[in-house]
N, C-alpha and C positions, 0 to 999 in steps of 0.2 A: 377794548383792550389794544388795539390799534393803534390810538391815539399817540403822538409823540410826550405827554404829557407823562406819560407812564415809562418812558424808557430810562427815565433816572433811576424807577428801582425794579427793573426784571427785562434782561433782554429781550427781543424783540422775537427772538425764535422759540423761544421759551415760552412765552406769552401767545403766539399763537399754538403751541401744542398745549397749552393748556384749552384755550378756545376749545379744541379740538377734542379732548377730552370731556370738557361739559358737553358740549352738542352731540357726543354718541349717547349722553343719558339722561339729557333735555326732554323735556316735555313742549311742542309747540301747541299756542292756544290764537283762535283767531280773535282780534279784537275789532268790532264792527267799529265805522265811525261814530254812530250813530252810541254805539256805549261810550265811546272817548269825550263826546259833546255831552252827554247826562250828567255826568260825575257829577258829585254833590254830596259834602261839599266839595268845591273845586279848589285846585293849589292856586294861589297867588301867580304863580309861572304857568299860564296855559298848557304850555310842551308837554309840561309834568302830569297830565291831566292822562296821558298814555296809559302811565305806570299804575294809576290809580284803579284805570278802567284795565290793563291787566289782569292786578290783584283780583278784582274781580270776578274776571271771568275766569281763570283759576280757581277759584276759591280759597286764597291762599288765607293761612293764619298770620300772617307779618308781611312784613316790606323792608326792608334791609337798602338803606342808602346813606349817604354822605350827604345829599343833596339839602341843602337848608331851607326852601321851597316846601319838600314835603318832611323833614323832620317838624317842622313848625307844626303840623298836621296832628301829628301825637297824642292821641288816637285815633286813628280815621274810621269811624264806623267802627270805636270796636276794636282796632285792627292796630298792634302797635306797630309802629315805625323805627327805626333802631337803627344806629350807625353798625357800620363792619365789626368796627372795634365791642361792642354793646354785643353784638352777635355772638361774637367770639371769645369776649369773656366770661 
């Protein structure tokens, strides 16, 4: 949220009390390397391989991104993948 890419649509002081807001009622989960290097299947973009192993170790039921990398993925184990907009409609 940082990113300057994002300042065309939500000011920047804005965007971090939003930050601020998810992180009081965040859950953090540690993700070993050793489950980041398992994934399988793995994304096309390695980086993305994080998020996968995340999912993971959450247990989560979805994966919500924009990323083309891992929409391509669709279903991963199961597991849909879904842009913001797909979320939220």
């Amino acid at each position: 949220m940082g990113r300057e890419k994002f300042d065309r649509y939500l000011d920047p002081e804005l965007r971090r009390a939003f930050v601020e807001v998810i992180r009081s009622r965040a859950y953090m989960f540690a993700v070993p390397d050793l489950d980041t290097n398992a994934i399988g299947p793995s994304c096309r973009d390695p980086k993305d391989n994080k998020f996968l192993a995340l999912a993971l170790v959450s247990e989560s039921h979805l994966l919500v991104s924009s990323d083309a990398d891992l929409l391509v993925l669709h279903p991963w184990r199961g597991m849909p993948i879904v842009t913001p907009a797909s979320f939220l409609g």
